[in-house]
N, CA, C and O of each residue as an XYZ file, in Angstrom:
260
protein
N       0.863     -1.186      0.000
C       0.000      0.000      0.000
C       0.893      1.227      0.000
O       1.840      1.265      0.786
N       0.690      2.077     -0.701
C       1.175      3.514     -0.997
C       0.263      4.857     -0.659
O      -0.557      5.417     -1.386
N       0.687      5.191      0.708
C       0.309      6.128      0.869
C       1.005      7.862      0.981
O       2.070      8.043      1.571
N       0.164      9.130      0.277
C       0.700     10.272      0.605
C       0.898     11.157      1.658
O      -0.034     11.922      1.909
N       1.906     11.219      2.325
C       2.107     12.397      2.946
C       2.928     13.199      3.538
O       4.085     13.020      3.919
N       1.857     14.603      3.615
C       2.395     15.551      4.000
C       2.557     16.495      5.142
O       1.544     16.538      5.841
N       3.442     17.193      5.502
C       3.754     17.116      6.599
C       3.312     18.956      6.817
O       2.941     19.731      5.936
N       3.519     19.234      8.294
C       2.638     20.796      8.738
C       3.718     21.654      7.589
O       3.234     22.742      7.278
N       4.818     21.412      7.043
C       5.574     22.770      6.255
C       4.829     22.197      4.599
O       5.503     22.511      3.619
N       4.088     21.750      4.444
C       3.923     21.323      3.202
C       4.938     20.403      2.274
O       4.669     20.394      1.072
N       6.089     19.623      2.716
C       6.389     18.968      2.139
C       5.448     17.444      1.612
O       4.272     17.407      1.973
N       5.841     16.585      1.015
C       5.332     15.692      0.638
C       6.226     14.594      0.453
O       7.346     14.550     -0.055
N       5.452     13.656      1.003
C       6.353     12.364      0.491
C       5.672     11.141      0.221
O       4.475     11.044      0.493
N       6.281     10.239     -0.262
C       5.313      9.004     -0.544
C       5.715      7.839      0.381
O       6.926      7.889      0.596
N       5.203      6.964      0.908
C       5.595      6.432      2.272
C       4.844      4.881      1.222
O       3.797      4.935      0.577
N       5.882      3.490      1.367
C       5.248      2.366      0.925
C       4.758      1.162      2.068
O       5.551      1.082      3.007
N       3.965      0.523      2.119
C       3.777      0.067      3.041
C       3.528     -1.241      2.858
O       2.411     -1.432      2.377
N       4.372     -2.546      3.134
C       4.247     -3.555      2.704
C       3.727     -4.596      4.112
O       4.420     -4.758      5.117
N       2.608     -5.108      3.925
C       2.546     -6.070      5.125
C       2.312     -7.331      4.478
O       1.609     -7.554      3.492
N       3.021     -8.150      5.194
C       3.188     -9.856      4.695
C       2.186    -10.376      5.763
O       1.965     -9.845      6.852
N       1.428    -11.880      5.099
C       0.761    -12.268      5.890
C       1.373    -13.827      6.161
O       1.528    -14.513      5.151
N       1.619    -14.237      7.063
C       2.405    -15.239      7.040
C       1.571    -16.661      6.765
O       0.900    -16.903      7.768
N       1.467    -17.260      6.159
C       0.369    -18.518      5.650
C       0.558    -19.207      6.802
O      -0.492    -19.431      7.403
N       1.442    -19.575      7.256
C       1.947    -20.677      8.732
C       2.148    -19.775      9.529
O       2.695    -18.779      9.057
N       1.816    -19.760     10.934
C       2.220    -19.382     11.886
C       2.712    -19.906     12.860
O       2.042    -20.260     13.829
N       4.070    -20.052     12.756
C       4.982    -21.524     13.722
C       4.436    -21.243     15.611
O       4.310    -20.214     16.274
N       4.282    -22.373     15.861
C       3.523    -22.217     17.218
C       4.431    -21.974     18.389
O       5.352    -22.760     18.167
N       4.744    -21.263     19.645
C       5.719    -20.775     20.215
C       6.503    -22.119     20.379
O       6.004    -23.220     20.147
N       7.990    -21.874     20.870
C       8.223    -23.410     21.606
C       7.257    -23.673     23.085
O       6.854    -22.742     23.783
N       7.022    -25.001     23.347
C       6.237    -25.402     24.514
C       6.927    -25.274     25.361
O       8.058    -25.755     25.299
N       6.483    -24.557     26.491
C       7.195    -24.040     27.815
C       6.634    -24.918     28.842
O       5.508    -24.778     29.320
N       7.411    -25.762     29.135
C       6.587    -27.146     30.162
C       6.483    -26.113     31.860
O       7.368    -25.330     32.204
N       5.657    -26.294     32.389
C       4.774    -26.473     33.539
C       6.058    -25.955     34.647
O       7.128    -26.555     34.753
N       5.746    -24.922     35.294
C       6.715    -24.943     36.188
C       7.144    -26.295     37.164
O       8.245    -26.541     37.658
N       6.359    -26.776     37.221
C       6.385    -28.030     38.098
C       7.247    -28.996     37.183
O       7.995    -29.691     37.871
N       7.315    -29.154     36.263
C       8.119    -30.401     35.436
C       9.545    -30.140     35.544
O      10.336    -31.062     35.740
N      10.020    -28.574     35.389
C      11.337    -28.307     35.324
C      11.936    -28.976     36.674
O      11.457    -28.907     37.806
N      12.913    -29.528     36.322
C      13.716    -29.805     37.329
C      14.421    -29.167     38.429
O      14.834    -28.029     38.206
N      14.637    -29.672     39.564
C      15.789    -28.079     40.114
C      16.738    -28.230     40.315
O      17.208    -28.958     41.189
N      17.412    -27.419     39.369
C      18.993    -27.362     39.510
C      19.626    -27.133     40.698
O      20.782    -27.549     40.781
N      18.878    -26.253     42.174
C      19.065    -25.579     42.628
C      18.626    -26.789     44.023
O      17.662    -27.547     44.123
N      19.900    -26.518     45.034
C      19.480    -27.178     46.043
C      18.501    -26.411     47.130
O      19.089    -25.598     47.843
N      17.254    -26.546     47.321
C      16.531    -26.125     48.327
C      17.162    -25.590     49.282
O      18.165    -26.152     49.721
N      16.745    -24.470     49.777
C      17.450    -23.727     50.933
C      17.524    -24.310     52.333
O      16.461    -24.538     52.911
N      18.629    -24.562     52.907
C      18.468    -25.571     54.259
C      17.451    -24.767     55.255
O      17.416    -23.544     55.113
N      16.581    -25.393     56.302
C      15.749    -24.427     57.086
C      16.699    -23.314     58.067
O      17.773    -23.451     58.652
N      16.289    -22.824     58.009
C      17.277    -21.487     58.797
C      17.072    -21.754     60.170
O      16.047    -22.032     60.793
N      18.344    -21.604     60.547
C      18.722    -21.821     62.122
C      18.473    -20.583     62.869
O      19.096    -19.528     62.750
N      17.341    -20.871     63.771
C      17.163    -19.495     64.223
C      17.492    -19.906     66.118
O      17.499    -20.949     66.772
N      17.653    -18.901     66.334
C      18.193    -19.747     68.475
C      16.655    -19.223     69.001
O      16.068    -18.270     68.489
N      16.227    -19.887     69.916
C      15.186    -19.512     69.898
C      15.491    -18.942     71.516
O      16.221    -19.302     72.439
N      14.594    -17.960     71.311
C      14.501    -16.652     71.805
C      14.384    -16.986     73.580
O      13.416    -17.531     74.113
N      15.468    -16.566     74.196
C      15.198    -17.160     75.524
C      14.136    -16.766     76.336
O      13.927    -15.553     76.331
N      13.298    -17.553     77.137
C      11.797    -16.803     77.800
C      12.793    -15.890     78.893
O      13.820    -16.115     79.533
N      12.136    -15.078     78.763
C      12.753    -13.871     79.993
C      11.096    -13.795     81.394
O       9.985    -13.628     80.893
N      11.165    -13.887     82.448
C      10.547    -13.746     83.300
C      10.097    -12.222     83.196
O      11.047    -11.441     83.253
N       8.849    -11.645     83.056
C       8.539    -10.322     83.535
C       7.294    -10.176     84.240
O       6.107    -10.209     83.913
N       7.967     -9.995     85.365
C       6.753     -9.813     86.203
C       5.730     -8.971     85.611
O       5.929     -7.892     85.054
N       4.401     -9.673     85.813
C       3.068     -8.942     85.654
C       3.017     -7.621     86.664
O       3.401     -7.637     87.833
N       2.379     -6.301     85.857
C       1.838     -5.013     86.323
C       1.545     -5.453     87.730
O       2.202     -4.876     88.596
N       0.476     -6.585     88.219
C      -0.135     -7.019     89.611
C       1.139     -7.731     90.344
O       0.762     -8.258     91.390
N       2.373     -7.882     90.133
C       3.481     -8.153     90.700
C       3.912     -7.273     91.405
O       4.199     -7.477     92.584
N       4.051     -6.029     90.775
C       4.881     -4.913     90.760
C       4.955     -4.160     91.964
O       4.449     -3.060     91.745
N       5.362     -4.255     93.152
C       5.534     -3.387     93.940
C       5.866     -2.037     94.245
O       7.058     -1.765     94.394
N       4.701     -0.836     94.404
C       5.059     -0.008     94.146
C       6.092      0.901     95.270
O       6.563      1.988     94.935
């Protein structure tokens, strides 16, 4: 397709416009399932956390004023 134009100073130009239509349209590659991929990757060990020592605090009704 050949279309004219022109631009706000009055020039002119001819602009061609070719679009192809592709008869086949190759289908994406198949992207398998997150779940199928394998894991390369060794799972993260569970994190060592120290657990938090209980500290005694006396209750408000403890509290001697």
């Amino acid at each position: 397709m050949t279309y004219q134009v022109t631009n706000s100073v009055g020039e002119s130009t001819t602009i061609t416009v070719r679009i192809t239509v592709l008869d086949k349209v190759e289908p994406a590659l198949p992207v398998p399932p997150i779940t199928e991929i394998p894991s390369t990757v060794d799972p993260l060990p569970p994190l060592k956390v120290d657990p938090i020592p209980s500290v005694d605090v006396p209750s408000i009704v403890d509290i001697k004023q």
